[in-house]
C-alpha positions as CSV (number, residue, x, y, z in Angstrom):
1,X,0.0,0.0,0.0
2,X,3.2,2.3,-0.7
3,X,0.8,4.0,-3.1
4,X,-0.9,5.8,-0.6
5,X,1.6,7.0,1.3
6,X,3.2,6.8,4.9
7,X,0.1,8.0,6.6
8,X,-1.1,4.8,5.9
9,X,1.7,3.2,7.5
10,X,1.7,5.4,11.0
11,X,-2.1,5.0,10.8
12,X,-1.4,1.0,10.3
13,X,1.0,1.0,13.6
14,X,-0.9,2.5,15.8
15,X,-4.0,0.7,14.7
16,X,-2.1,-2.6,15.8
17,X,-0.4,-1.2,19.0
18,X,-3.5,0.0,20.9
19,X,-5.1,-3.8,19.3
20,X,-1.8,-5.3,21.4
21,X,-2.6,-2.9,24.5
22,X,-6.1,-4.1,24.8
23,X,-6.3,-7.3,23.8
24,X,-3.3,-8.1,26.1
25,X,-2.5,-5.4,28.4
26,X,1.5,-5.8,26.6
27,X,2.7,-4.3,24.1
28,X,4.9,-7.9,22.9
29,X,2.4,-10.2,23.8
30,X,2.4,-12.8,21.8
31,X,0.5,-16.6,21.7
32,X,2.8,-19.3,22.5
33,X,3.2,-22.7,20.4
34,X,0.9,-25.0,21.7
35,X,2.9,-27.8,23.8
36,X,4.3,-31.5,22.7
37,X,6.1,-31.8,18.9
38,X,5.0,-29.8,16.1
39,X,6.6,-28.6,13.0
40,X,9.0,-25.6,12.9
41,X,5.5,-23.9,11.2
42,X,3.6,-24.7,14.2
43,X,6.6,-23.4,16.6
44,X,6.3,-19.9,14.8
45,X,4.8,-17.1,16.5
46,X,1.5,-15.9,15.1
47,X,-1.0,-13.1,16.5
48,X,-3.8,-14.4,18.7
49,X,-7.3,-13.9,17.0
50,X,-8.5,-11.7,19.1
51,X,-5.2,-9.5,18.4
52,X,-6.3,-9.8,14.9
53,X,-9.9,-8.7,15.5
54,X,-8.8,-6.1,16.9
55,X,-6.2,-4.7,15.3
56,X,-9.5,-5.0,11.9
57,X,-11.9,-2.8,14.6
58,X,-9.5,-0.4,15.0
59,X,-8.0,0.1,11.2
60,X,-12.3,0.3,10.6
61,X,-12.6,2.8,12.8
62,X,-9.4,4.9,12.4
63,X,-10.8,4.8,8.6
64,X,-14.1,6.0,9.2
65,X,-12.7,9.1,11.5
66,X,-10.4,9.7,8.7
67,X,-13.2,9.5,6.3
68,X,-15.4,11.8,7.9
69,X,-12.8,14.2,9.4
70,X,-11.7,15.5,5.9
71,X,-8.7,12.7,4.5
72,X,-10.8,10.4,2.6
73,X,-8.2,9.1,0.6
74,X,-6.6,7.5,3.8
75,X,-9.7,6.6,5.1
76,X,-10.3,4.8,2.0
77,X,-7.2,3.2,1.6
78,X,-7.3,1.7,5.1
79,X,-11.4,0.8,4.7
80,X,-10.1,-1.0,1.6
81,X,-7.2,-2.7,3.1
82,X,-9.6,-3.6,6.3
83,X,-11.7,-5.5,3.7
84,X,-9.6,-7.3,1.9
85,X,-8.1,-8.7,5.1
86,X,-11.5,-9.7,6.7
87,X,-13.1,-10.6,3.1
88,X,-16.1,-8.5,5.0
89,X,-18.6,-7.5,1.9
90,X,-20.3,-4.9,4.2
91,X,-16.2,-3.6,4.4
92,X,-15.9,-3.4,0.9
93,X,-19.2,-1.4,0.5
94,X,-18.0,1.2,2.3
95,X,-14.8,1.3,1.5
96,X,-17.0,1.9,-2.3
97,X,-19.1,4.6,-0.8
98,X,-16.5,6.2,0.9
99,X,-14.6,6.7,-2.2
100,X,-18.0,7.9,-4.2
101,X,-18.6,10.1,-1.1
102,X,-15.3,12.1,-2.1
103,X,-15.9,12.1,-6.0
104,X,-13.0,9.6,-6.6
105,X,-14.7,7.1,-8.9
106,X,-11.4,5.1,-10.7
107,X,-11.0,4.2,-6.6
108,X,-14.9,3.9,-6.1
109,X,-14.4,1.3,-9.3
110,X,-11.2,0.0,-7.5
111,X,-12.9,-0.9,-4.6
112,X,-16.4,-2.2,-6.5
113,X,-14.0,-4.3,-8.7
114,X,-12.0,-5.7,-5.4
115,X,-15.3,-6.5,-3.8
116,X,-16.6,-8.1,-6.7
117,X,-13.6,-10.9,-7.1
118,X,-13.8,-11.7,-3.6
119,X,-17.8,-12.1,-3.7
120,X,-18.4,-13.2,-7.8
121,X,-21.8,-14.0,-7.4
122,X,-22.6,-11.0,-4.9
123,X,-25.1,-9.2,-6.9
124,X,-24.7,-6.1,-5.1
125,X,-21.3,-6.2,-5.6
126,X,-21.8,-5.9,-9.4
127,X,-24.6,-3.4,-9.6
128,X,-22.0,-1.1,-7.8
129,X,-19.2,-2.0,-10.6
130,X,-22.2,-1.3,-13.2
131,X,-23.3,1.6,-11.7
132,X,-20.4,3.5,-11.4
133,X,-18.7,1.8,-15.1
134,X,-21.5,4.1,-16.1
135,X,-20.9,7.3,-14.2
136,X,-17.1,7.5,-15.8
137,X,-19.1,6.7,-18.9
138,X,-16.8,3.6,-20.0
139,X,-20.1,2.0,-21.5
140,X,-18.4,-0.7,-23.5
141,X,-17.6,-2.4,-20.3
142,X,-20.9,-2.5,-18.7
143,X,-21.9,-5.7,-21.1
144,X,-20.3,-8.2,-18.4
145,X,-21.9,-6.5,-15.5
146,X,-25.3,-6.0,-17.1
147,X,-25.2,-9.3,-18.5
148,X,-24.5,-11.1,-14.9
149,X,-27.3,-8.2,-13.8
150,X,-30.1,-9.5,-15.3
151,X,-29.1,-13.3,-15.1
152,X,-29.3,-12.6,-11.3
153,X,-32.3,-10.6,-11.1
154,X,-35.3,-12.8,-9.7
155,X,-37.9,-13.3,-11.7
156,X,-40.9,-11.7,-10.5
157,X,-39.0,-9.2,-10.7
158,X,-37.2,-8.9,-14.1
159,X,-39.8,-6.4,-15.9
160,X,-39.2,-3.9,-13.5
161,X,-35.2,-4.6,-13.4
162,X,-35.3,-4.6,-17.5
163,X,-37.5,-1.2,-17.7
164,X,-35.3,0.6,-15.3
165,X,-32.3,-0.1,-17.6
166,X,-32.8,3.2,-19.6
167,X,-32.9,5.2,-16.5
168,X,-29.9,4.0,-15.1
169,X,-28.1,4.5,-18.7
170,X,-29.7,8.5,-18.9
171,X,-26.3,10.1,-18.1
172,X,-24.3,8.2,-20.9
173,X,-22.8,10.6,-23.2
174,X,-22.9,7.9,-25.9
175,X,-26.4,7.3,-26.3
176,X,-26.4,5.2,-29.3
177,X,-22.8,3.0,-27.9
178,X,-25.3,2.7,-24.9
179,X,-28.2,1.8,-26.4
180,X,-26.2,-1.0,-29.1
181,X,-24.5,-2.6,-25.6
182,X,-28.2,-3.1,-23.6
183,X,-29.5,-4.5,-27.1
184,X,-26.8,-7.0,-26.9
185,X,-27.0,-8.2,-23.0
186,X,-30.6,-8.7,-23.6
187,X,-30.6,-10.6,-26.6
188,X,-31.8,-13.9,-24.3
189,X,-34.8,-11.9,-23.2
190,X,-36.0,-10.4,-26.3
191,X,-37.4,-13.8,-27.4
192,X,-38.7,-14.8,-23.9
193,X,-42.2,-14.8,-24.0
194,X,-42.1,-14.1,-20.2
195,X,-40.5,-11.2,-20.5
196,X,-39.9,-10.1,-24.1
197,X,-42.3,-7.1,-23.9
198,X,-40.3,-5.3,-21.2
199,X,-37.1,-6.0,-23.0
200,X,-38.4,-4.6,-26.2
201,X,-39.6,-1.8,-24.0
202,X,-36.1,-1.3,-22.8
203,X,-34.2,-1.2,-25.8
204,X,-36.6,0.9,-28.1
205,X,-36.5,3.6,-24.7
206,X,-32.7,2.8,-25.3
207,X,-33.1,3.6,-29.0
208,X,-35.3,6.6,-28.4
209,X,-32.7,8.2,-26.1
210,X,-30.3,7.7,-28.9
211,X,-32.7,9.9,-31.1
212,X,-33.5,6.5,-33.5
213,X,-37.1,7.1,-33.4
214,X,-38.0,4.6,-36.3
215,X,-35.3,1.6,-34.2
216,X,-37.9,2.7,-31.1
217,X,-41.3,2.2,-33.4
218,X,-39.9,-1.4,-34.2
219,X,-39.0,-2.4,-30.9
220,X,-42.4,-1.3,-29.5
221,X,-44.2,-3.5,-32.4
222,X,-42.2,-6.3,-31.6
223,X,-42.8,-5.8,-27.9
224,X,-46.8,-5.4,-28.5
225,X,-46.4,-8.5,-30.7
226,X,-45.4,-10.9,-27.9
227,X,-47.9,-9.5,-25.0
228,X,-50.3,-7.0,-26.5
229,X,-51.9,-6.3,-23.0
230,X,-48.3,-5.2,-21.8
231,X,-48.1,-1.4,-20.7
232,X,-44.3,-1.1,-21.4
233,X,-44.8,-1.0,-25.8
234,X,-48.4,0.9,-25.2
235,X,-46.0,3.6,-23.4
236,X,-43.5,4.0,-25.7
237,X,-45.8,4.5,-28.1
238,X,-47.1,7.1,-26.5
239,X,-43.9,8.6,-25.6
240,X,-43.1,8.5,-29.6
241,X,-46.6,10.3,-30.1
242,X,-45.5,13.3,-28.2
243,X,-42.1,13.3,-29.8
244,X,-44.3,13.7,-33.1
245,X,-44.3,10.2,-34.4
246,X,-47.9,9.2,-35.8
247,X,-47.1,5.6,-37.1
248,X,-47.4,4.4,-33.2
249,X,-50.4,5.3,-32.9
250,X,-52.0,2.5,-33.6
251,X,-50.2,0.6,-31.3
252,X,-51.7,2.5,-28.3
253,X,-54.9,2.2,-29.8
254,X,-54.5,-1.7,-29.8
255,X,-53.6,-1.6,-26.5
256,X,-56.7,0.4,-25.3
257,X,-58.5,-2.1,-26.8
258,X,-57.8,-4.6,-24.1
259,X,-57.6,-3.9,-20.5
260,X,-55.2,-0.6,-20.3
261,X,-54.5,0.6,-17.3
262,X,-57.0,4.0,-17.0
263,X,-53.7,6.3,-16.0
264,X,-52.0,5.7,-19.4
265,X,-55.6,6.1,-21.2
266,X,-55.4,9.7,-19.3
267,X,-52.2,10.3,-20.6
268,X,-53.1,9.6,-24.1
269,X,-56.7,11.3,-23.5
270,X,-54.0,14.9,-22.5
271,X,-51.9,13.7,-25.5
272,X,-54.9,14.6,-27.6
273,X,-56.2,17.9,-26.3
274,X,-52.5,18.9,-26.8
275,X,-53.0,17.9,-30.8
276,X,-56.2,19.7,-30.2
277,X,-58.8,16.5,-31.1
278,X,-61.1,17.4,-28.5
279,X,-63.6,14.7,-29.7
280,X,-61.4,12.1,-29.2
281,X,-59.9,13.5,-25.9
282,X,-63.4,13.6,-24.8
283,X,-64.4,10.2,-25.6
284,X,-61.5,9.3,-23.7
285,X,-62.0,10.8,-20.6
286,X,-65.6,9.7,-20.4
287,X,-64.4,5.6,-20.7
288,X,-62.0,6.7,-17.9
289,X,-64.3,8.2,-15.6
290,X,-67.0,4.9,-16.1
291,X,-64.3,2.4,-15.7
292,X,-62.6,4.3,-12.8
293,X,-64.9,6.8,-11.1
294,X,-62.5,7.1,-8.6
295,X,-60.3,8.9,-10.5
296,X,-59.7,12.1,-9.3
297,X,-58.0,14.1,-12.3
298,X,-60.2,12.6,-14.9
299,X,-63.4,14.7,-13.5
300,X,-60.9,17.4,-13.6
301,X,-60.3,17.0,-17.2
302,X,-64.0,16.0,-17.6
303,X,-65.0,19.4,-16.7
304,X,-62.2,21.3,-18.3
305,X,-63.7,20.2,-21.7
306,X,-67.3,20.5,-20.9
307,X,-66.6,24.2,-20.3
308,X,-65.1,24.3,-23.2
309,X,-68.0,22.8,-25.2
310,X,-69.9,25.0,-23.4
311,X,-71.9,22.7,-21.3
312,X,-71.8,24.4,-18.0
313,X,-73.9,22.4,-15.9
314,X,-72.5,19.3,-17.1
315,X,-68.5,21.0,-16.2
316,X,-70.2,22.1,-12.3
317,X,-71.4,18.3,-12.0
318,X,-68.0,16.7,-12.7
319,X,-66.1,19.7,-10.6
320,X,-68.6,18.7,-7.6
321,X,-67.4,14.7,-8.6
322,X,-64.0,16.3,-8.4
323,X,-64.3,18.0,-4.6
324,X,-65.9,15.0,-3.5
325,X,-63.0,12.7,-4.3
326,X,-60.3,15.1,-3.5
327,X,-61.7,15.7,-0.1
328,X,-61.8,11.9,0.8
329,X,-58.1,11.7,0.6
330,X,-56.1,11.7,3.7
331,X,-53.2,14.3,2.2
332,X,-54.7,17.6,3.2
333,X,-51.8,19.9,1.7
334,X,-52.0,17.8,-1.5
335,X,-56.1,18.3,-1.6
336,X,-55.4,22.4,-1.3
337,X,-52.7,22.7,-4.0
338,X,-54.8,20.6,-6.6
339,X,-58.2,22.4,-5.9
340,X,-56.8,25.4,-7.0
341,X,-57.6,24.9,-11.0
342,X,-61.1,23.4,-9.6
343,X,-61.7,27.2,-7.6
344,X,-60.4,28.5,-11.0
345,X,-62.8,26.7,-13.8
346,X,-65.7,27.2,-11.1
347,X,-64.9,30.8,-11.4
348,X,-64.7,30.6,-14.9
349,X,-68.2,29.2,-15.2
350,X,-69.6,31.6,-13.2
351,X,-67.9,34.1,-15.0
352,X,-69.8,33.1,-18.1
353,X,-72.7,33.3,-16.4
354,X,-72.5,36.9,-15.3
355,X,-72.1,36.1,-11.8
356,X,-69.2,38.1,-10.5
357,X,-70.0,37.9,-7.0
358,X,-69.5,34.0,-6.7
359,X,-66.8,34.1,-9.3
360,X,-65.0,36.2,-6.9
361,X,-65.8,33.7,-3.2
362,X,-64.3,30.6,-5.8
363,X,-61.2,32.9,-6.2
364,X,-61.0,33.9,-2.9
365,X,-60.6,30.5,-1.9
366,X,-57.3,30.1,-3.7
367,X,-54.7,30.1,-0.6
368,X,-51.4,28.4,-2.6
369,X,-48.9,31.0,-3.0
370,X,-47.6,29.1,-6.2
371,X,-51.0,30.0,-7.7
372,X,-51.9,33.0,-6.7
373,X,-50.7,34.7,-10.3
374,X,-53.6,32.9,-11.7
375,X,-56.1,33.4,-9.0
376,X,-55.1,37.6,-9.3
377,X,-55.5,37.6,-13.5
378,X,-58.7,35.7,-13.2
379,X,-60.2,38.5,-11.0
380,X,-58.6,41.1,-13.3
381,X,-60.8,39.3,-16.1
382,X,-63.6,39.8,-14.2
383,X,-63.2,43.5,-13.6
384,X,-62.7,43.7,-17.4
385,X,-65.8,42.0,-18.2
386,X,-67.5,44.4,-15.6
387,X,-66.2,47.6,-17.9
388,X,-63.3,48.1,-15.3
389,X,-60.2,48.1,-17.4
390,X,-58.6,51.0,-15.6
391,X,-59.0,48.9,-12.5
392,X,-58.2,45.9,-13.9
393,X,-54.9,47.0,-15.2
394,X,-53.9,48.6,-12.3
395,X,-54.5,45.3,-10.8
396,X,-52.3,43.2,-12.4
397,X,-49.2,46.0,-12.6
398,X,-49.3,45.7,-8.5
399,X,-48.6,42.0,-8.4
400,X,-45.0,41.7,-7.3
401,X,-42.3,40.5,-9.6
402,X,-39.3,39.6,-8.3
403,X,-38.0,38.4,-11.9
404,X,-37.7,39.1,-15.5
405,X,-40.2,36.0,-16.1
406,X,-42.4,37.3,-13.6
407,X,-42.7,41.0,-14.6
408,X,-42.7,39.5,-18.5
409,X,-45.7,36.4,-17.5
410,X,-47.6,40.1,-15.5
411,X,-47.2,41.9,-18.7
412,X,-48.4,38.9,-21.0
413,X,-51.4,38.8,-19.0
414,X,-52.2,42.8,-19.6
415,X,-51.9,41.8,-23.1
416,X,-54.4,39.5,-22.6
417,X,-57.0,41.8,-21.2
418,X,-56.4,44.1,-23.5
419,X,-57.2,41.4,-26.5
420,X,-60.8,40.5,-24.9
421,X,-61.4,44.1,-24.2
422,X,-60.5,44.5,-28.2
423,X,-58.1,47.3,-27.3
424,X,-56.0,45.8,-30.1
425,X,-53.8,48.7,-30.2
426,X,-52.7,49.3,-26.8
427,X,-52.0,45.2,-26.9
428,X,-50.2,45.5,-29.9
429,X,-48.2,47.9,-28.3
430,X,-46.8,46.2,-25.2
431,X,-46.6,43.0,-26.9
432,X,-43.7,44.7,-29.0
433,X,-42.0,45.6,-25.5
434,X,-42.3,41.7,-24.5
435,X,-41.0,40.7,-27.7
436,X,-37.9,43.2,-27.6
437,X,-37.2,41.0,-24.3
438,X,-37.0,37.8,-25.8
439,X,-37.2,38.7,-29.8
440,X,-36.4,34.5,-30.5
441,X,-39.2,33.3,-28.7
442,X,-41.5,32.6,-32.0
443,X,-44.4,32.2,-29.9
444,X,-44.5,36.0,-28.8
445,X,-43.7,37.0,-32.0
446,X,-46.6,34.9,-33.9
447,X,-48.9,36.7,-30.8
448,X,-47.3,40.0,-31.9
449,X,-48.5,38.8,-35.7
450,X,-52.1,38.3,-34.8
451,X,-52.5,41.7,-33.4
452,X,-50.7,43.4,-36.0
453,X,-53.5,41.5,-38.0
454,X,-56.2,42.8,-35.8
455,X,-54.5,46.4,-36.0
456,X,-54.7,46.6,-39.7
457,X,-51.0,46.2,-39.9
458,X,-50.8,43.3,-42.7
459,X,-47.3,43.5,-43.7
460,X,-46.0,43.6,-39.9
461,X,-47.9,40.4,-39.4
462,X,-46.5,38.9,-43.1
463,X,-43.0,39.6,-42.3
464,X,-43.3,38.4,-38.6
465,X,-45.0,35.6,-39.7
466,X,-42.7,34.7,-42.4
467,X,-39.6,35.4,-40.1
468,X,-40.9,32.1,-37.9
469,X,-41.4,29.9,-40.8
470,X,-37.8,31.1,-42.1
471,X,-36.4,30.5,-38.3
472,X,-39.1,27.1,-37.4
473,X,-40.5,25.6,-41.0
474,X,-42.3,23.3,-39.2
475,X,-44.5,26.1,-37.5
476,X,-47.4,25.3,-38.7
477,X,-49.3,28.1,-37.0
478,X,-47.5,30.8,-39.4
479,X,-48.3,29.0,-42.2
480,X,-51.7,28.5,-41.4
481,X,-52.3,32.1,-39.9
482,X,-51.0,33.8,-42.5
483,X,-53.0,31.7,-45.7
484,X,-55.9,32.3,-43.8
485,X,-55.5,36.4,-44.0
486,X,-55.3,36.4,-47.4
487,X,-58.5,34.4,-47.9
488,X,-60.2,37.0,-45.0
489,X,-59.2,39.5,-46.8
490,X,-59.8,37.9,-50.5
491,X,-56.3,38.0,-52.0
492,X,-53.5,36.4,-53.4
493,X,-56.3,32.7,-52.8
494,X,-53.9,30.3,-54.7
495,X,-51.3,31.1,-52.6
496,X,-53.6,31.1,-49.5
497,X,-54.5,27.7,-50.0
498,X,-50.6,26.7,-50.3
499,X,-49.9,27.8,-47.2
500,X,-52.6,26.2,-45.6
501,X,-51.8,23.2,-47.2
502,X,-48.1,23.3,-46.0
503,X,-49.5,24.2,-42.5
504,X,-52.1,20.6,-42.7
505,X,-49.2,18.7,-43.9
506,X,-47.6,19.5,-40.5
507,X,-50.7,19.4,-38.5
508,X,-53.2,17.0,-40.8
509,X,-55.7,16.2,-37.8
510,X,-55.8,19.9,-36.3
511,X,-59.9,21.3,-37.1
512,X,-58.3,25.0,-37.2
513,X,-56.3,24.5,-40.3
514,X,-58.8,22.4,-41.4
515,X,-61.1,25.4,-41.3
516,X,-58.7,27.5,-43.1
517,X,-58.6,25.6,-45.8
518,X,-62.2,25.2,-46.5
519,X,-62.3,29.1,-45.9
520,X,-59.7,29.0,-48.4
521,X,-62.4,27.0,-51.1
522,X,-65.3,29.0,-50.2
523,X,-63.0,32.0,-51.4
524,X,-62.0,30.8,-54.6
525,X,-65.8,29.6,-55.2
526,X,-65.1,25.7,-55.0
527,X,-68.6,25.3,-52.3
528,X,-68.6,21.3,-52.4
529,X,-65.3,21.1,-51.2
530,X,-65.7,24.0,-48.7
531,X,-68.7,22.6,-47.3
532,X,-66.9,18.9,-47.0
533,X,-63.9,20.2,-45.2
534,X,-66.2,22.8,-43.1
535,X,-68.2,19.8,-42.2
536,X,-65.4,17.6,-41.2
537,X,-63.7,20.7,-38.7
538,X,-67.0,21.3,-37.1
539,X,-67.6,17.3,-36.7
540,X,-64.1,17.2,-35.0
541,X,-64.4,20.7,-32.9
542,X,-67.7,22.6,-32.8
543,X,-66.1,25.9,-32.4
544,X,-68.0,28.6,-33.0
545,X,-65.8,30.2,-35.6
546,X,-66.1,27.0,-37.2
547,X,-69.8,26.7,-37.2
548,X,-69.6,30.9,-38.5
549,X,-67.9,29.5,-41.9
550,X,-69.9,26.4,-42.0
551,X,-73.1,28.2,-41.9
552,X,-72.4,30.5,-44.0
553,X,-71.2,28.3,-46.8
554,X,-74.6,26.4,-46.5
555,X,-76.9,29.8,-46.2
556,X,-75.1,30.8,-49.8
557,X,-75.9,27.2,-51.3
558,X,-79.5,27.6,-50.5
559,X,-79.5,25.3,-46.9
560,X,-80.5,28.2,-45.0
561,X,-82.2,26.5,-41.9
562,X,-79.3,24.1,-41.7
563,X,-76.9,27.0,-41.7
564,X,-79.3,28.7,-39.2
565,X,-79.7,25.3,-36.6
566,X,-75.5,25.4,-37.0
567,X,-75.5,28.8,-35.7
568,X,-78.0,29.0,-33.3
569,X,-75.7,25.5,-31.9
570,X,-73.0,27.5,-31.7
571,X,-74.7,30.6,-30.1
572,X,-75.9,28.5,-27.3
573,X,-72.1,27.4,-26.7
574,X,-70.7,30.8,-27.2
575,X,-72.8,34.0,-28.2
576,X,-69.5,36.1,-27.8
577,X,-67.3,34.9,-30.8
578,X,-66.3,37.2,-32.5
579,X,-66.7,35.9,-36.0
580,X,-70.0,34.4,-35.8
581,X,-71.2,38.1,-34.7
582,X,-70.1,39.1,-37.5
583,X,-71.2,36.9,-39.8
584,X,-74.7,37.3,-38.7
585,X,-74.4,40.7,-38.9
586,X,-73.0,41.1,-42.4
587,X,-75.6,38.5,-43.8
588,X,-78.3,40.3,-41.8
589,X,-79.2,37.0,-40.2
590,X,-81.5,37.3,-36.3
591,X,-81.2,34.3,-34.4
């Protein structure tokens, strides 16, 4: 142990002399031969065992005060030593954790490795030579390891060791070395029946960390192929979804159709209000709260989209369904800090119905700190809506903002107000000074688009618009936006409908774009195919805006009291819309 020094050596010495002190009240002390002939072996002096024992308790604990005192590297060296001599595993752990402790990990790997030989079939002893092969990122030699890993692992519980794999890999810096290495220690498990479907699992969330989306398709198909009721494929096809992959899809879809697990049919249910099929979304969360009522976030959702459709009473049932459940549970601080977006949607509906009062008592009731932004810009709505803008502005400008984000989120939310109050110019304006802030963020700079739209300020909003698509092409909000001017305002049509088109290839299940494009038709005269594609948005989202173009494509090809039923539907779900108002207006329809 000359490599560490002659602190080890003193340390060693005077381990060994107090051990000779105590165990024999001498420091020379020695056990004598035992009597009658013996070989000259048997005539040597040896230390008694309890001399031994105790000079081990005593390099142990010289180590540990030398570990914790601030010389880890002697502490170390002497835990190690202590180990090999007593062949202790619980020794050689620590001597592990005391090098990992002080960031040393070629001697964390030292000791693992030591500990490892002494004890080859310790599993323990090889997860710690796995683990840390993996923090100093030398993946190539984690195959042995991992291999010996899984061999190990128990069976009822080898899904869960196999679907932790990419989790404990997350840190390599070679994520494709990383992934090729787990492929190969599991190819014995990717044809086991038993437990193929977690090992497929593995590797395509292997392949997916590696940025190989279509390797991470394959492996879920393969995984779904040998147990197509197994959640591991079902969520890594979801996980492929929100990364933008469509073909997996189906694979989630097969999966619902057996007995899915209701929190992964929420999480594709969220999936799809994200892509904005609301129909779908809905039908979703309805088989979710039937087959699990006892659900709490599913009424939540439940009522999030009935509010949406409109259906108020329908939204204040499932929030009551909500409250109910969330006041059973036993986690008090947990039931305040998710009621808060119940108090908010409650306020939201009675905001829609005029009532300002209770609005305000569901606001009031908002005592989170974390979520009292929202609870203060909800009540600066409401003092819009009552014709207090002054007020309402001076509302939101006293919140305190101890950040950039903060005063920038405070400002956003003025801008806000100002859109709903239609004071499109003073919005247009401060949405330039939140765009000077952060000029790259293309979302505040398409917002800054729209009202340089509603300002009258069409070549702002072109050239914003067309900076995004020139920055992000596959934006396909700029795209659709900006095709959908031209056929509001009846030019350059061909060229509208090109856009639009880019914008559906991007987005082909979105009803907005959809919209756009048979806005696009009705423009350029083509009513069949307007109405079709009209249809088809407002089967997918009845939207009011939606159900404005609609009607009035079928009010100019004769089908007034269809157009009229559509818009009186719409009316009922949302008499403010802008568009619809006017539309009625110009055609000098009464409803």
């Amino acid at each position: 142990m000359d490599y560490y020094g002659p602190m080890v050596h003193f340390f060693r010495l005077l381990a060994a002399t107090l051990a000779t002190v105590l165990a024999t009240g001498t420091p020379t002390a020695w056990a004598q031969p035992s009597s009658g002939t013996g070989s000259s072996q048997n005539n040597e002096l040896k230390p008694s065992a309890a001399l031994l024992d105790a000079t081990l308790f005593y390099e142990i604990l010289i180590g540990e005060i030398l570990a914790r005192g601030g010389d880890p590297g002697t502490g170390y060296a002497l835990m190690l030593e202590a180990a090999r001599r007593s062949n202790d595993e619980r020794l050689y752990q620590r001597a592990t954790d005391i090098a990992l402790q002080s960031r040393s990990g070629e001697s964390a790997l030292v000791a693992a490795q030591a500990w490892k030989g002494a004890w080859p079939t310790s599993r323990e002893a090889n997860r710690y030579v796995l683990q840390i092969l993996i923090a100093l990122n030398r993946i190539e030699e984690t195959a042995a390891p991992l291999k010996q890993e899984l061999e190990t692992a128990p069976a009822p519980g080898k899904a869960a060791s196999l679907l932790a794999l990419p989790q404990l890999y997350r840190r390599a810096s070679d994520k494709t070395l990383a992934a090729t290495v787990v492929e190969k220690a599991l190819v014995n498990d990717l044809a086991d029946p038993s437990a193929g479907a977690a090992a497929w699992t593995a590797v395509g969330r292997m392949r997916l960390m590696a940025d190989n989306k279509s390797g991470a398709l394959d492996a879920a198909r393969r995984g779904q192929s040998l147990d197509p009721l197994s959640d591991g494929p079902a969520v890594l096809a979801l996980e492929l979804m929100e990364g933008g992959t469509t073909d997996a899809e189906p694979l989630l879809r097969r999966y619902l159709e057996g007995k899915p697990t209701p929190e992964l049919r929420m999480a594709y249910a969220r999936l799809l209000l994200e892509l904005q099929r609301y129909t779908e979304a809905r039908q979703q969360v309805q088989i979710v709260t039937q087959d699990k009522p006892d659900l709490i976030q599913a009424w939540l959702v439940q009522a999030a989209l009935q509010f949406q459709d409109g259906s108020l009473d329908a939204a204040e049932a499932s929030l009551q369904r909500f409250t109910a459940l969330a006041e059973s549970t036993t986690d008090s601080e947990s039931n305040r800090v998710s009621m808060t977006p119940a108090y908010l949607l409650h306020a939201q509906i009675a905001e829609k119905r005029g009532d300002f009062a209770s609005a305000e008592n569901w606001l009031s009731r908002i005592e989170n700190e974390k979520d009292l932004f929202s609870a203060q810009t909800r009540r600066a709505s409401l003092l819009a809506r009552q014709g207090k803008l002054t007020q309402a502005r001076a509302l939101l400008r006293s919140m305190p903002a101890a950040t950039d984000e903060a005063r920038r989120m405070i400002m956003l939310a003025e801008v806000q107000l100002l859109r709903d109050a239609r004071a499109f110019d003073e919005a247009y304006t401060l949405q330039e000074k939140v765009v000077a802030q952060t000029p790259d963020d293309d979302d505040l700079v398409y917002e800054l688009a729209m009202l340089a739209d509603k300002t009258g300020r069409h070549e702002v909003m072109e050239r914003l618009l067309r900076q995004i698509m020139q920055r992000k092409p596959g934006y396909h909000h700029a795209y659709n936006a900006l095709g959908y001017s031209f056929a509001e305002r009846g030019i350059r049509l061909a060229e509208a409908r090109e856009l639009v088109l880019k914008a559906l290839s991007h987005a082909p299940d979105d009803p907005f774009i959809t919209d756009s494009l048979g806005w696009v038709e009705f423009r350029l005269g083509n009513l069949e195919q307007a109405r079709r594609l009209l249809e088809t948005a407002y089967k997918i989202r009845p939207d009011a805006e939606i159900a404005a173009h609609l009607g009035e494509v079928l009010w100019s090809m004769g089908e007034k009291d269809r157009a009229m039923a559509i818009w009186k539907e719409s009316a009922r779900l949302n008499a403010d819309n802008e568009t619809l108002r006017e539309t009625l207006k110009r055609l000098g329809v009464s409803l």
